[in-house]
FIRO-904530 format. One line per 2 residues: their letters; for each residue x, y, z of C-alpha. Coordinates in Angstrom, 1 decimal. Each point is the difference from the previous one (the first is absolute). Example, Ala and Ser with C-alpha at 12.3 -4.5 7.8 and 13.67 -1.06 7.14 Angstrom:
<rs>
as	12.3:-4.5:7.8 | 1.4:3.4:-0.7
</rs>
This chain:
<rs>
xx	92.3:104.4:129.9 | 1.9:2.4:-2.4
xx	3.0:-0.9:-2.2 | 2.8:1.2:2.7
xx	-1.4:-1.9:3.0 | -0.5:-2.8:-2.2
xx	3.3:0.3:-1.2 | 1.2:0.0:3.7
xx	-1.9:-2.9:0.7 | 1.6:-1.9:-2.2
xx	3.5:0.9:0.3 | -0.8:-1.0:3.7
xx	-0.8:-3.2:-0.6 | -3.6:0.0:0.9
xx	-1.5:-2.8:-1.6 | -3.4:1.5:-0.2
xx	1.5:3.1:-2.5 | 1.9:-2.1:-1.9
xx	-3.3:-2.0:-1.1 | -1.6:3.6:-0.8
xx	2.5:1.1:-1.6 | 0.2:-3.4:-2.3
xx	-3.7:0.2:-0.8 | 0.1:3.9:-0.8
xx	2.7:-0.8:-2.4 | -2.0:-3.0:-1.5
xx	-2.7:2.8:-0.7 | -1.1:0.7:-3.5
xx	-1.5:3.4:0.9 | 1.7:3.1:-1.1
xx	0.0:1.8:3.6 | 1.3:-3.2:1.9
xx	2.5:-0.2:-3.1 | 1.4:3.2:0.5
xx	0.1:-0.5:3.9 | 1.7:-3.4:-0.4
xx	2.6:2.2:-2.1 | 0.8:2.1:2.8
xx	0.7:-2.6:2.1 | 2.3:-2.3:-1.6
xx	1.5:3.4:-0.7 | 0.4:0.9:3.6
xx	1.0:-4.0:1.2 | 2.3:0.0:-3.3
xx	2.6:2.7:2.3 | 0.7:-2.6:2.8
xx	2.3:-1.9:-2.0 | -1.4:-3.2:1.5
xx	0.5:-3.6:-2.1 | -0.9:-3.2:0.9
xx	1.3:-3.0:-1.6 | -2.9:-0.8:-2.5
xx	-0.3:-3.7:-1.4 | -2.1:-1.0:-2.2
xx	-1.4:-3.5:0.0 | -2.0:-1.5:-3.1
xx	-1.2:-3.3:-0.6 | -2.8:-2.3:-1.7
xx	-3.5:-0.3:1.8 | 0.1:-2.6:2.6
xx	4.1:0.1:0.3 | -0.8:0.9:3.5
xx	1.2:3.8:0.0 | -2.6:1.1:3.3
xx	1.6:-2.7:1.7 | 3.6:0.1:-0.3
xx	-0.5:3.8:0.4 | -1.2:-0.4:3.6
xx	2.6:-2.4:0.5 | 2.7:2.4:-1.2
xx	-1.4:3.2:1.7 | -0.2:-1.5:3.2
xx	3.7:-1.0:-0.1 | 0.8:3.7:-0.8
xx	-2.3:1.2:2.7 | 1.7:-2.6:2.0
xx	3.0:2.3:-0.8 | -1.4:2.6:1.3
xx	-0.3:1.6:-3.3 | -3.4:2.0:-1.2
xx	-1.9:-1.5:-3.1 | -2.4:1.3:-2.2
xx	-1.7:-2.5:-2.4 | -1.9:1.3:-3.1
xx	-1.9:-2.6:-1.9 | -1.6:0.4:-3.2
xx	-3.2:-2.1:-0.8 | -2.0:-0.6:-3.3
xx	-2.7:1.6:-0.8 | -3.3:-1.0:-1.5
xx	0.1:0.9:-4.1 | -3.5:0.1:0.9
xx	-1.3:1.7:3.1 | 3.8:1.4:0.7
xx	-0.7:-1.1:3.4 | 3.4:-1.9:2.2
xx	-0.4:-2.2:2.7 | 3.2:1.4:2.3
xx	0.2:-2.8:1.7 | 3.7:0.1:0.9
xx	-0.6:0.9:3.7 | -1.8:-3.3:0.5
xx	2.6:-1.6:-1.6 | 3.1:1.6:1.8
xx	-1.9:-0.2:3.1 | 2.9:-0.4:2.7
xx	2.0:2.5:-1.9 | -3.1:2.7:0.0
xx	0.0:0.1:4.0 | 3.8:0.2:-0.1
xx	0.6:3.9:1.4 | 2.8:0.3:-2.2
xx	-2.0:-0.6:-2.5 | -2.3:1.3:-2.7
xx	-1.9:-1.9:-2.7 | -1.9:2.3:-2.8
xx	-1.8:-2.0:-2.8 | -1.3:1.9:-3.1
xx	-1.5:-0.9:-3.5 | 1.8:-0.4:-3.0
xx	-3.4:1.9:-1.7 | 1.0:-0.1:-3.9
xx	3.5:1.2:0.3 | 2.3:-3.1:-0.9
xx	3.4:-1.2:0.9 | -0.6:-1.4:3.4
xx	-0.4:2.9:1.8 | -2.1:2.9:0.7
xx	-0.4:3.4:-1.7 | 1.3:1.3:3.2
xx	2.1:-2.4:1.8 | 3.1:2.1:-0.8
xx	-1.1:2.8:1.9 | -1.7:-2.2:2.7
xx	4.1:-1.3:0.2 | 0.8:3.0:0.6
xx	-2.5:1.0:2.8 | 1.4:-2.8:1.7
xx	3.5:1.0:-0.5 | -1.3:3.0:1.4
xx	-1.4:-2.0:3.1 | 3.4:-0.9:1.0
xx	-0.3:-3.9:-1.2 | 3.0:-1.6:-0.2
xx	-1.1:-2.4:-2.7 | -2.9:0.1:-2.0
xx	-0.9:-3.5:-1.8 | -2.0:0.8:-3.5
xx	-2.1:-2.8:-0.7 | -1.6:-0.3:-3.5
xx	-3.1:-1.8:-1.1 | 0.3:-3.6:-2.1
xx	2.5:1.1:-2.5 | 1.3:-1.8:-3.6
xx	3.1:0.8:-2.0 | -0.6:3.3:-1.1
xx	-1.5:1.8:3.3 | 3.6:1.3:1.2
xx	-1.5:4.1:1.2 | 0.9:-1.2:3.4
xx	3.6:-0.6:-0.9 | 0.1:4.6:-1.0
xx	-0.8:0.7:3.5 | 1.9:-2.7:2.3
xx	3.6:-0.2:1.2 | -0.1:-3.9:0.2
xx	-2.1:-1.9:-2.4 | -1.2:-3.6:1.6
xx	-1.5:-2.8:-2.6 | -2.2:-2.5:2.5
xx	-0.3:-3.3:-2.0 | -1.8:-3.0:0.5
xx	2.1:-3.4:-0.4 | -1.0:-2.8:-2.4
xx	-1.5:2.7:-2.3 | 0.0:-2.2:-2.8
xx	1.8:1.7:-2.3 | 4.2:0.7:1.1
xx	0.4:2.1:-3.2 | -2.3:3.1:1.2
xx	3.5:1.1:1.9 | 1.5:0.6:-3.2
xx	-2.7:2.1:-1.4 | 0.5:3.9:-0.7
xx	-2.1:2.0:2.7 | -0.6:0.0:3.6
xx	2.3:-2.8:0.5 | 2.8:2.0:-1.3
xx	-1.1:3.5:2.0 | 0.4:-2.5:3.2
xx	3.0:0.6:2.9 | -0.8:-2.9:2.1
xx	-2.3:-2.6:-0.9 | -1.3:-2.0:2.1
xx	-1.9:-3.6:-0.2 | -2.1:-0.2:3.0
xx	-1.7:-3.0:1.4 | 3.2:-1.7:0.6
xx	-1.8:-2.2:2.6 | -1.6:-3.5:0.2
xx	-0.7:-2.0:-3.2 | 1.5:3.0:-2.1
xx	3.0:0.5:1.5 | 2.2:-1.9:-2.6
xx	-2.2:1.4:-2.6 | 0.7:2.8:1.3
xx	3.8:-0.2:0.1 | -0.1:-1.2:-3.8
xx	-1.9:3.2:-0.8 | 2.3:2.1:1.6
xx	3.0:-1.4:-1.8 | -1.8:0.4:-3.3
xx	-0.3:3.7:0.9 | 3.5:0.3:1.1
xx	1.3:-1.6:-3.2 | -2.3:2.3:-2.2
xx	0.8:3.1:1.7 | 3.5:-0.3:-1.0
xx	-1.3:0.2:-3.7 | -2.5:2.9:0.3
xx	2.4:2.7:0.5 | 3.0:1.7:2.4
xx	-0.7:3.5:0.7 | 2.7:2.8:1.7
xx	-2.6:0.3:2.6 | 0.7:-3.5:0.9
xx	2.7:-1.5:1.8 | 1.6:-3.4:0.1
xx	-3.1:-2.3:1.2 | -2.3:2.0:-1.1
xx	-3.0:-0.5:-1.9 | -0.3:-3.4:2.6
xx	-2.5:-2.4:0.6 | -1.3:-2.1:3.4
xx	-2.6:-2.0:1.7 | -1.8:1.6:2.8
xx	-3.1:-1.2:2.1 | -2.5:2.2:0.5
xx	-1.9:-2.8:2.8 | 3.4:-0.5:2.0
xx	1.4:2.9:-0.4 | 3.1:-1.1:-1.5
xx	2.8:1.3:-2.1 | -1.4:3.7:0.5
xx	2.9:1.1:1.9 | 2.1:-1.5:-2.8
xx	-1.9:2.5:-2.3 | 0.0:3.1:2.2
xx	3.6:-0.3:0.0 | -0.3:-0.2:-3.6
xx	-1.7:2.8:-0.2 | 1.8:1.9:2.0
xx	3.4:-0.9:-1.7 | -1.1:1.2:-3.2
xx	-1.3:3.7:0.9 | 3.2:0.3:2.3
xx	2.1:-1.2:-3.4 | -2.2:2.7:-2.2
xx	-0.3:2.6:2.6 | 4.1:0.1:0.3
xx	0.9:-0.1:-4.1 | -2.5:2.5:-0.5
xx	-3.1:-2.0:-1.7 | -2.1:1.0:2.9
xx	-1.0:3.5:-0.4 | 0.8:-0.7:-4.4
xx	-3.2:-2.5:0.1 | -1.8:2.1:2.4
xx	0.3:3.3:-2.3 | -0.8:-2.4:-3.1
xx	-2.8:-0.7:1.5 | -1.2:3.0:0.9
xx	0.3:1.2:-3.5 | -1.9:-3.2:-1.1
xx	-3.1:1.2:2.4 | -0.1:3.8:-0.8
xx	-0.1:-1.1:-4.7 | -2.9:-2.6:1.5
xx	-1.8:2.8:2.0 | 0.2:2.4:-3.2
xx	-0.8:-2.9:-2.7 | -3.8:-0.5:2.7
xx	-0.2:3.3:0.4 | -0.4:0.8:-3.4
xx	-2.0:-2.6:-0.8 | -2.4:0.9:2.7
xx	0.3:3.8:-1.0 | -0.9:-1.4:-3.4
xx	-3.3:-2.0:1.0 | -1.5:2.6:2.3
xx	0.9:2.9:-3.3 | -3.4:1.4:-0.1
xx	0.7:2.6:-3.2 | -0.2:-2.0:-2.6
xx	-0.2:-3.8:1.5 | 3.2:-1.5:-2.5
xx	0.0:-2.6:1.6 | -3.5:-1.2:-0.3
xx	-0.8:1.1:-3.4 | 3.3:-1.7:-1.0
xx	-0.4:-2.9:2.2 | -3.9:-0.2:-1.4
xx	1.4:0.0:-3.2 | 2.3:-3.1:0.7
xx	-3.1:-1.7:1.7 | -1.9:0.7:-3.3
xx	3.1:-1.6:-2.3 | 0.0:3.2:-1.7
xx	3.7:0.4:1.2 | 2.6:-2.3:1.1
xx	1.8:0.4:3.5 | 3.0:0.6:-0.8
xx	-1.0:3.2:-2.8 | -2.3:1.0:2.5
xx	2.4:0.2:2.6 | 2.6:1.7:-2.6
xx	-2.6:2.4:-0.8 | -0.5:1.3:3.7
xx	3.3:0.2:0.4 | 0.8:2.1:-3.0
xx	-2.7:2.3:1.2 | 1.6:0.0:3.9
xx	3.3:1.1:-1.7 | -1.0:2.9:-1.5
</rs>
C-alpha cells in the first residue's frame, strides 16, 4: 500500500490503515521516515481535531483501568476513541511488554474503539518519540477524542502536558505524603486531577486526598487559560465507575471555556512550535552522531571518557566548531 491509499485509508476510518500508518511513522528507517512525512502531510489538509487528553499518573494509580472505564462511557456516547499508551522500556534489552490491550480488554472489542500501545524506548517525558504524530494520525482517523496515556510518571515528566488539550493528574488516595500537591511540576501542569479509588475502605481516604489537592491547587498557580473552577480536583472510581461523568463534564467545560476566549488554537500553536525546536534539537544530534567526516563527536566524546576533557569544554568546543 502506497502513501495516497494509505492516506485514504486512514482518513476513512479504517482501522487496519491507521495501525500501518502509526507503525510506519514509529519507523527509524530513512525511507519509511520520509514516507511517514508525506503522510501526516497529506492527513495534515483535513483540518480534522479531536479533543486530545492527556492522562498521567504514578505506577499502580490504576490509569488502564479507569481508562476503559471512561472510554466506554464515551463510546457509550456514541463518540469514537482512540487510546495511545506509552509503556517503559527495558534500559537493557529496550524491549516493552504492550500489554495495554489485555488490560483495557472490554474497551479493545469496543467498535468505536481503538487501543495502540507503544514503547517509551529511551526518549523520556512519558511519552513516545512519536506519539505526537501518532495523535495526529488519529485526528486524521476521524476520532473524536483521543486519550494519551503516559508511562509511571514523577514531578518532572510533564512532555505530555506540550501535546494535550486537557491535562488529567490520576492520583492514588492515602499517599502518604499531602504536601507532594504543593510541589512545582506535574502537579502544577495538571487541569483536572483526579484521586481515583474512591471506593471501599479508601473512600474517606480518598475524599481527604482530594481536599488536600483542592486546597493546594489554589496555591500553585491561576493561569488566563483557566477559568473560575479551574485547575480542580475530585474522587472518581475506576471499579464502579463513578464520578467519571462528573469529570467529562469537566473536561468538556474547560475546552468549551478555552476554545471560546481564544486559548484553544493559542496553546495548540504553542505547542506546535514546542514539537518542531524538539524535532530540530534530535535531529541534530542524530545528524551529529552518524557525522562520518571527521567523527566530533566520538573523538570528543572519547576524549571526555578518557578525562582528558571535561563535558562541558568538550561540548563548547563542538559547538564552536558547528558555528563556524
Amino acid at each position: 500500500m502506497d502513501h495516497s491509499d494509505l492516506a485514504s485509508g486512514v482518513t476513512a476510518g479504517e482501522r487496519r490503515a491507521l495501525a500501518r500508518a502509526i507503525t510506519l511513522v514509529e519507523s527509524t528507517r530513512a525511507d519509511h521516515r520520509a514516507q511517514a512525512l508525506i503522510l501526516l502531510e497529506a492527513l495534515g489538509k483535513t483540518g480534522r481535531q479531536a479533543l486530545r487528553i492527556g492522562l498521567s499518573g504514578t505506577p499502580g494509580v490504576g490509569k488502564s483501568t479507569f481508562l476503559e472505564s471512561f472510554g466506554l462511557m464515551l463510546t457509550g456516547l456514541g463518540l469514537r476513541v482512540a487510546v495511545l499508551a506509552v509503556d517503559p522500556s527495558s534500559v537493557l534489552s529496550g524491549g516493552s511488554i504492550l500489554g495495554d490491550k489485555t488490560r483495557m480488554e472490554r474497551l479493545s472489542r469496543d467498535p468505536l474503539a481503538f487501543i495502540r500501545p507503544s514503547p517509551s524506548q529511551t526518549h523520556l517525558g512519558g511519552v513516545a518519540r512519536r506519539t505526537r504524530e501518532a495523535v495526529a494520525l488519529c485526528e486524521g482517523a476521524g476520532f473524536d477524542v483521543v486519550l494519551i496515556e503516559t508511562v509511571g510518571v514523577g514531578q518532572s515528566e510533564t512532555m505530555v502536558a506540550e501535546l494535550c488539550d486537557i491535562f488529567v493528574l490520576l492520583m492514588a488516595p492515602a499517599g502518604g505524603d499531602e504536601l507532594q500537591g504543593v510541589k512545582r511540576g506535574i502537579m502544577e501542569m495538571a487541569d483536572l486531577i483526579l484521586v481515583n479509588k474512591a471506593d471501599g475502605d479508601l473512600k474517606a481516604a480518598a475524599m481527604r486526598t482530594c481536599a488536600d489537592y483542592a486546597g493546594a491547587l489554589h496555591l500553585l498557580r491561576g493561569r488566563a487559560q483557566d477559568p473560575d473552577g479551574f485547575p480542580c480536583a475530585r474522587t472518581v472510581s475506576a471499579l464502579e465507575q463513578t464520578g467519571l461523568a462528573e469529570a467529562w463534564a469537566d473536561v468538556q467545560s474547560l475546552a468549551d471555556w478555552r476554545r471560546m476566549h481564544g486559548h484553544w488554537q493559542a496553546r495548540r500553536a504553542e505547542q506546535a512550535r514546542q514539537w518542531f525546536e524538539a524535532e530540530v534539537r534530535h535531529g541534530l544530534l542524530a545528524a551529529l552522531s552518524r557525522e562520518p567526516a571527521s567523527g566530533l563527536m566520538a573523538v570528543l566524546g572519547a576524549a571526555v571518557a578518557q578525562g582528558g576533557k571535561t563535558p562541558e569544554a568538550a561540548a563548547a568546543e563542538l559547538l564552536a566548531l558547528l558555528g563556524r
